[in-house]
Structure formats: C-alpha cells, structure tokens
N, C-alpha and C positions, 0 to 999 in steps of 0.2 A: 639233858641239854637239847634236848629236842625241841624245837621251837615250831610255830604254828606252818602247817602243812601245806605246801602250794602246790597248785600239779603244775606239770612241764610247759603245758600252755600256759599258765598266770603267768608261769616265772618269764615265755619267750615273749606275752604280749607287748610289754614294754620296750623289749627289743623290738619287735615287728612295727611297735607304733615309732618308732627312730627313725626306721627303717622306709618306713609309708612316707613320712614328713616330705623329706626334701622331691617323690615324686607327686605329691600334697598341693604343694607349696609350687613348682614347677608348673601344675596342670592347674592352678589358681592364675598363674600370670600368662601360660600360656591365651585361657579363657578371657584374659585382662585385655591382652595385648590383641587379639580376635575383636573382641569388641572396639578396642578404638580403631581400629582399619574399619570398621566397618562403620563407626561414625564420620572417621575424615572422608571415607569415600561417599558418605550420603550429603555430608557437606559441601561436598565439590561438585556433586551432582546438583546440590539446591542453586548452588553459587553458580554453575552453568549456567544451566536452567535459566536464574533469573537472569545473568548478561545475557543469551540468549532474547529473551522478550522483552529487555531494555533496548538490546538492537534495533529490535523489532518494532519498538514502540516510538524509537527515535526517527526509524526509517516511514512508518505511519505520518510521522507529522512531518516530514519534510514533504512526502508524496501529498499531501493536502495542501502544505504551503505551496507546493510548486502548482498545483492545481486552482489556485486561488489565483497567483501569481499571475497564468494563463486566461484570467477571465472568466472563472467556474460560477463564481456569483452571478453573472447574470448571463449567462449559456445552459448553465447544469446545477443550480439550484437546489431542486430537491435531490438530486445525488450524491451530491458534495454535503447536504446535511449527514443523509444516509451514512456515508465513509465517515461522519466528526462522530457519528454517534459512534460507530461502532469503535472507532479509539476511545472514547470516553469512557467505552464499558471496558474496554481492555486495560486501560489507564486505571479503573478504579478495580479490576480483576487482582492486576500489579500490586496494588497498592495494598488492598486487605493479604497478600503475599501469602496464602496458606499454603506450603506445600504439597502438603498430605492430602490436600482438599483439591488438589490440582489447579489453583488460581490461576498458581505462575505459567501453566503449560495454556489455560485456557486464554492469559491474557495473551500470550506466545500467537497463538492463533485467531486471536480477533484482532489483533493489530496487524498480523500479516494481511487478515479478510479488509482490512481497514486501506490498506497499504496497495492492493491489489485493484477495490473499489476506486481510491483515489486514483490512479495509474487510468482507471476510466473513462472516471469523470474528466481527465486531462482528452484524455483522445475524443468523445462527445465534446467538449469544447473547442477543441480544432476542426474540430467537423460541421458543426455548427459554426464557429466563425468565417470558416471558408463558404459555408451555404450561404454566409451573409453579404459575404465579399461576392461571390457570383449573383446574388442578386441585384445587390446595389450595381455593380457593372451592367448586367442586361438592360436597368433601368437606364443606366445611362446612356447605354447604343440606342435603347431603344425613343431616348428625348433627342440624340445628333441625329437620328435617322427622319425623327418628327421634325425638327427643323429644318433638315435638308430638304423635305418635303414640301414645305412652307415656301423656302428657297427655292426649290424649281415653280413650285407653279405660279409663284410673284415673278421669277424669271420671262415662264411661258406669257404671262400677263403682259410683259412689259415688251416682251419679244414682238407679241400680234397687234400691242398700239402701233407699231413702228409702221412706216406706209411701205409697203411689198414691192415698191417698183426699187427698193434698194438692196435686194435680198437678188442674189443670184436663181432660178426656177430651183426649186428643189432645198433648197439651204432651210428654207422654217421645216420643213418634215425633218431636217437630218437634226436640226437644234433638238427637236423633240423627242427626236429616236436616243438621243443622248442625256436626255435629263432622266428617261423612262429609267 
C-alpha cells in the first residue's frame, strides 16, 4: 500500500505556498496602494501647478489691461507689445499643458516675466505722460511770459507817447524799472 513517494519538502510546499499567499497578496496591495499615493500626489502637484500659472496668467493680462488702460499705446508701444508677446507664449505654453515637458512651469514663468514687464510699461508710461505734462506747462509759461513781454513794451510804447510835463521827475524810469 505504499503509494508514490514524496519527500518532506513536496509534502510542506503546498503548505508553505498557503502560507506565502496571504503575505503575497498583502505586499501586492500594499504595492497597489503605494502606487495610487503616488499618482494622486503627482496629480495634485499637476493640478497646482496649473492653478498656479492660470493665476499667473490671469494676473499677466490684467497688468496689460491696466497698462493699456494708462495710455501704453501710445507712451510705450513697443513695450507693451514686448509684455503681449511674452503672455502669448505663456498662454500658448498653458495651453499645449505638458507636464512632464515642463509647459506648465514654463508658462508659470513667462506670464509672471509678462506680468512684471507690464508693471513697466505702466511706470514708462507715467513717466512719460508726466514728461508731457511738464512740457506742455513750460510751453505755456513760457507763451504768458512772451505776452507779458509784448505787454510791457506796448506799455513802455504807449507810456513815452504821453507828453512828460505830466509825469512827476522821475516816475517814467520808475514805470520801467517795474515792467523790467
């Protein structure tokens, strides 16, 4: 009655493989469960990331608008193009969204450079417009001053027709010392 012959290992391996399963099966879900942490966290990094350079991209085009707002167009021109391009590359960095590629970090960054530029072109445009306001004013002291001028010496003009025996000694040098 002797039936075919197993040694002690054959007979425990089946037990051993019982045995292995459920720390098997354990280190199969712990691997599982490793892996999705590590995808929701790259998710929420992506997902950052892009609100990050949506911010950013949002805050680019208000600094433009406000820049435009201010008179950019024809103060600071080609600056104010310079700042649209550079959102426009950032915008379209955004938009091809590669992560891995760095799009999103690079759009991140050329909209801030966008955002910064415009901030700029705002200040070159105050500065400029005030250069314009100060000169428009000089011109204009400088046309009451041309008339004033005009005005004394049609004054002086009208002063010396006058016949002198009506003038106290002295009074026409003092009108003149007051027009000077």
């Amino acid at each position: 009655m002797s039936g075919p012959k197993c040694s002690k290992a054959e007979l425990e391996r089946p037990r051993l493989e019982e045995l292995e399963r459920p720390r098997r099966e354990e280190e199969r879900r712990r691997r599982a469960a490793e892996k999705r942490r590590r995808r929701v966290k790259r998710e929420r990094a992506i997902r950052a990331a892009k609100e990050r350079a949506q911010n950013a991209l949002t805050e680019g085009q208000k600094a433009i608008r406000d820049a435009v707002n201010a008179g950019a167009e024809r103060y600071a021109a080609n600056e104010l193009q310079r700042a649209q391009q550079m959102l426009d590359q950032a915008e379209s960095a955004f938009k091809r969204g590669n992560y891995d590629r760095g799009d999103v970090d690079i759009a991140f960054t050329q909209a801030q450079v966008a955002k910064d530029e415009a901030a700029k072109v705002r200040r070159i445009t105050a500065a400029r417009m005030e250069e314009e306001r100060l000169r428009r004013e000089m011109e204009r002291q400088e046309a009451e001053a041309k008339s004033a001028m005009i005005a004394a010496e049609q004054m002086e003009g009208y002063v010396e027709s006058l016949p002198h025996d009506k003038f106290a000694p002295g009074r026409l040098a003092r009108i003149r010392r007051n027009l000077e």
